[in-house]
N, C-alpha and C positions, 0 to 999 in steps of 0.2 A: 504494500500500500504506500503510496507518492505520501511525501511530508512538505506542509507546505508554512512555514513560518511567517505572521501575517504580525509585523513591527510598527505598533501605530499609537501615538499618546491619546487617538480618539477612541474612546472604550467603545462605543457605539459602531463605528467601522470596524473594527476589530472583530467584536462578538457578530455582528452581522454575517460579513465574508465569512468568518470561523461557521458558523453555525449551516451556511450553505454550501459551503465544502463539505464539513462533513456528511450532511444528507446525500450528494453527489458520492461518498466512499473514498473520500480524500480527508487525511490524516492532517488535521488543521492546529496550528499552536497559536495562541493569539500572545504577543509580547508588547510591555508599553516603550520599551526601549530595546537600541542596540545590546546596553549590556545584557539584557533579561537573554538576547537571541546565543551573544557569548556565553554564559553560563550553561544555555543549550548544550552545545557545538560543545562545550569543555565534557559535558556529562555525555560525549557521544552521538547523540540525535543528528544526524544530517540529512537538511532541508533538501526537495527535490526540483522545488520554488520559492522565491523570498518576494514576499509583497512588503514595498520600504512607503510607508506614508511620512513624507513632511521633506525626503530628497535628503536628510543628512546622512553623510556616508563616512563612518568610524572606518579608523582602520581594518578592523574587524568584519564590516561591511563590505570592504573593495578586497581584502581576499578571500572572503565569500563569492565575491560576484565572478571569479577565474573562473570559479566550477560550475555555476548555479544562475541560473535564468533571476533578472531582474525585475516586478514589475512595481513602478513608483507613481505613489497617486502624490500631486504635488500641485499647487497654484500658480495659477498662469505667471504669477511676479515672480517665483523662485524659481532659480536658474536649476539646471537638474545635474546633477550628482556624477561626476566625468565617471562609470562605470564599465567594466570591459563587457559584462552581456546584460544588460539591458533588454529584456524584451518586449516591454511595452512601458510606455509614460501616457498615466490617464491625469488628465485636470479638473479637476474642482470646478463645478460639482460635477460628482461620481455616482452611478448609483452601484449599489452594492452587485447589482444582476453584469454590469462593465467589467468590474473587478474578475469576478467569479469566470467571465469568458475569459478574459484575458491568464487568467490562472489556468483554467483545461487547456488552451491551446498553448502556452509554455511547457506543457505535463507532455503534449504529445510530440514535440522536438526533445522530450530530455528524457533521459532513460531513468528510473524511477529508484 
């Protein structure tokens, strides 16, 4: 089952995308921060997709992003996050149904 790390200070986006992945059969973690997603990654869990809300990119973040499909919900004023795989950049507003496509179609370019 595909693991999908879903890093957003908005608990509302967060629990939303989480809770429709899951029903989809996608192994959803919802984090309020990068570190929450390090702590992850340190206990082993490796994400098969990273939804990054808000465009900041920890170190932490950008050697995540070597291996692992990007997608960043972010406002049109903030510049987006120089990342090496990126798979989609959605803008504000989002609806949770945008996010969740953009997550399956990262899922079926990335091996799980």
């Amino acid at each position: 089952m595909p693991t999908v790390f879903i890093i957003s200070p908005d608990w509302k986006l967060r629990a939303l995308v989480r809770a429709e992945l899951r029903e989809s059969g996608v192994e959803a973690l919802g984090m309020e921060s990068a570190d929450d997603a390090a702590r992850e990654l340190a206990a082993g869990r490796q994400p098969s997709v990273v939804v990054l809300d808000g465009g900041v990119a920890t170190a932490g973040i950008q050697n995540l992003a070597r291996s692992v499909p990007i997608i960043i919900v972010a406002f049109r004023v903030e510049p987006s996050p120089p990342l090496p795989s990126v798979a989609a950049v959605l803008y504000r507003p989002v609806s949770v149904k945008e996010v969740v496509a953009q997550v399956h179609l990262a899922l079926q370019g990335h091996a799980a």
